[in-house]
Structures are given as structure tokens and as C-alpha cells.
C-alpha positions in Angstrom: 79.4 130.8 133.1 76.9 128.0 133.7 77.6 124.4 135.4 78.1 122.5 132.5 81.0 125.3 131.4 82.8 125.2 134.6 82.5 121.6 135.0 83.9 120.9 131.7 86.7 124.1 132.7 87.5 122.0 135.9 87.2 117.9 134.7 90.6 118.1 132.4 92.9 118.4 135.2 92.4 115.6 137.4 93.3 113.4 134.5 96.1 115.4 133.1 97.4 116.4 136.7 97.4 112.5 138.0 98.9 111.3 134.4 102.0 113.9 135.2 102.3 113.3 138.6 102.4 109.8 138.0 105.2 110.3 135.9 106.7 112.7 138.0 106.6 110.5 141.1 108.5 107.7 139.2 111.3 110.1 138.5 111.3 111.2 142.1 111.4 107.4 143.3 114.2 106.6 140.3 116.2 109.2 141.0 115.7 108.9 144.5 114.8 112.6 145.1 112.4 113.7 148.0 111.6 117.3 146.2 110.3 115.2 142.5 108.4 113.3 144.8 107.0 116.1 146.7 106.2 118.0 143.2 104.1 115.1 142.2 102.6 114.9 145.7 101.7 117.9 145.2 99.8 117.5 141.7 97.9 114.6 143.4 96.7 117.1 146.0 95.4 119.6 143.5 94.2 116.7 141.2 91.5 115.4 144.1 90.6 119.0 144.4 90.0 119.7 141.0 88.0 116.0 141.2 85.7 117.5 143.4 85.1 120.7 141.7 83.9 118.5 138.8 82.0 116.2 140.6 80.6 119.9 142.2 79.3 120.7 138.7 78.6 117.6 137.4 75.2 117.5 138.3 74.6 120.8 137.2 76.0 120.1 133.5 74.1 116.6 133.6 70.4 119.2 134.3 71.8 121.1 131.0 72.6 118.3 128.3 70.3 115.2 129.5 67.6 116.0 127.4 69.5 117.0 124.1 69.2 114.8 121.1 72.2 112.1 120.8 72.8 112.6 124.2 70.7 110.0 126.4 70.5 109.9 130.2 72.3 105.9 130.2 75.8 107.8 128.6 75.5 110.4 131.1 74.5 107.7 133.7 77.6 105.5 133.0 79.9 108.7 132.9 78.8 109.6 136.2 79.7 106.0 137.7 82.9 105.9 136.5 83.2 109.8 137.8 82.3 108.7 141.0 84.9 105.6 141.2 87.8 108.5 140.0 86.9 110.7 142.3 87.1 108.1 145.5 90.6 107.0 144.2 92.0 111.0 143.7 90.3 111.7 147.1 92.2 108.8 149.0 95.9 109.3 146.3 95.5 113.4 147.9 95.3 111.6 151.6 98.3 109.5 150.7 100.0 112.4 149.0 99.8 114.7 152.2 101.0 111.8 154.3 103.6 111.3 151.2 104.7 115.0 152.0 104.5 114.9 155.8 107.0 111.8 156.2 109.4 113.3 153.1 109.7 116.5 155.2 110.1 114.6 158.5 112.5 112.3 156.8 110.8 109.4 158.1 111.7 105.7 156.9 108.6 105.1 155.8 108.3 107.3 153.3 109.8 105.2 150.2 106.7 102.9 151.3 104.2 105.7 151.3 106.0 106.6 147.8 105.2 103.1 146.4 101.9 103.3 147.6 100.9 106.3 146.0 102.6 104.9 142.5 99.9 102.2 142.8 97.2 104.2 143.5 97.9 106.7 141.0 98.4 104.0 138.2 94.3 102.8 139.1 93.8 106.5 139.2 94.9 106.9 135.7 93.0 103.6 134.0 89.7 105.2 135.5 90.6 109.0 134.1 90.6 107.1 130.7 87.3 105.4 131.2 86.0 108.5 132.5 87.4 110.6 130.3 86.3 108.5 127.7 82.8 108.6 128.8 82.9 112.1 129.6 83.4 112.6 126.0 80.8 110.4 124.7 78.1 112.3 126.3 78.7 115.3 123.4 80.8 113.3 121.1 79.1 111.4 119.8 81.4 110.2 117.1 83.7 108.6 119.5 81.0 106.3 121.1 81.5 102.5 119.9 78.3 102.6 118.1 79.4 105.5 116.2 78.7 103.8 112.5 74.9 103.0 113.8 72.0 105.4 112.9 70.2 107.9 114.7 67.1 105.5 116.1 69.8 103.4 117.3 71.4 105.9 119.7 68.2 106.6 120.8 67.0 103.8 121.5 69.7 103.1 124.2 71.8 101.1 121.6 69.1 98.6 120.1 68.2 98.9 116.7 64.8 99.8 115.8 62.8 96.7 114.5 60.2 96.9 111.6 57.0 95.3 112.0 55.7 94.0 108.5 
């Protein structure tokens, strides 16, 4: 198993895991129920993990793809970015999520706060897994890029079209 196959083993879950816990973590608030909460603090934990296994491997799968046709080291560049920005935002919701656990186990007041916070954190969390995700795809997709319809020179040529000189 090579970089690029464990990185793209490792990079689902901290989408998937902060999308559930999101949801998860409203039910807990909703039904006002410390162990939900502490389920999706949980998920948020493991999501910043996984986020830095893929970021781990990233750079190993960028070495094996950057210089295959369609793929272009701009896409990979912009995935990158936004991979970066994701995994900042998992890595501080997992800080928040094991202060989220500490205070529900302590039953501390300020835990519905702590709860509230990690709702809003998660919610960035899941707009940048999109973009990410979305990006992510792009690099071997290429059907799902917005220039899908364009030809071959154009995608090579980092998205302008090819001119012909008369």
C-alpha cells in the first residue's frame, strides 16, 4: 500500500465523521442529552485524527499523481490549501471536543456553552470538507471539474484555451 492509497483510505472520514457528528451533536443539545453529545464529541476527536493521517499522506499521493496527464499541479495545489484550512478547523473542533467531554463528565455549567461552540465550529468544519472534498476529487475526476465540457489543451493549459496563430 503506497501513500496515495492510504491517503485516499484515510481522507473520507474526516468529512463523513464531522457531517455525523454534527448531526449527532444537535440531537444531543435538542434532546438535552450529555451521552449524544459525548458520542459526537467523540467522532470529532477521531475526525482531527484521521485529518492528520491524510494530511500525513497527502504529500506522498501529491509525489505520485502530479505529473499524470489531466491532473495538473494548480488542482492539486488548490486541494492542498483547502486541506490545510480543514485540517486547522478538525484540529481545534477535537480540542474543543475533549474540553466538550471533560466538562460533560464533570458536569460543569459550562458545558452547554462548550456544546454550542463546537456546533459552530463543526458547521465551518463541514463547508470546508465540501470544498475539500470537492477538490480532492477533481485532482482524478476530472469530469466533475467546472471546466469539465472544455478540451484536453484547455486543462492543460491551467484552464486557458489554446489560441491559434494564423
Amino acid at each position: 500500500m503506497n501513500d496515495a492509497h492510504l491517503h485516499m483510505v484515510v481522507n473520507h472520514f474526516p468529512i463523513i465523521g464531522t457531517i455525523f457528528g454534527l448531526g449527532i451533536l444537535i440531537a444531543g443539545i435538542v434532546m438535552k442529552n450529555n451521552t449524544i453529545k459525548n458520542t459526537a464529541y467523540i467522532l470529532f476527536v477521531f475526525a482531527a485524527i484521521f485529518a492528520f493521517a491524510s494530511m500525513a499522506t497527502g504529500e506522498g499521493a501529491e509525489e505520485m499523481v502530479e505529473d499524470m496527464p489531466s491532473v495538473g499541479k494548480q488542482i492539486i495545489h488548490e486541494h492542498e490549501e483547502m486541506a490545510e484550512k480543514l485540517a486547522l478547523v478538525l484540529y481545534i473542533l477535537g480540542v474543543v471536543s475533549l474540553a466538550g467531554l471533560f466538562l460533560n463528565i464533570k458536569k460543569n455549567a459550562k458545558a452547554n456553552l462548550v456544546s454550542f461552540l463546537a456546533v459552530t465550529i463543526a458547521v465551518v468544519a463541514v463547508f470546508l470538507g465540501k470544498q475539500t472534498g470537492t477538490s480532492g476529487g477533481e485532482v482524478r475526476h476530472t469530469e466533475i471539474r467546472a471546466n469539465a465540457g472544455t478540451s484536453s489543451d484547455t486543462i492543460q493549459n491551467g484552464g486557458e484555451a489554446a489560441e491559434d496563430e494564423d
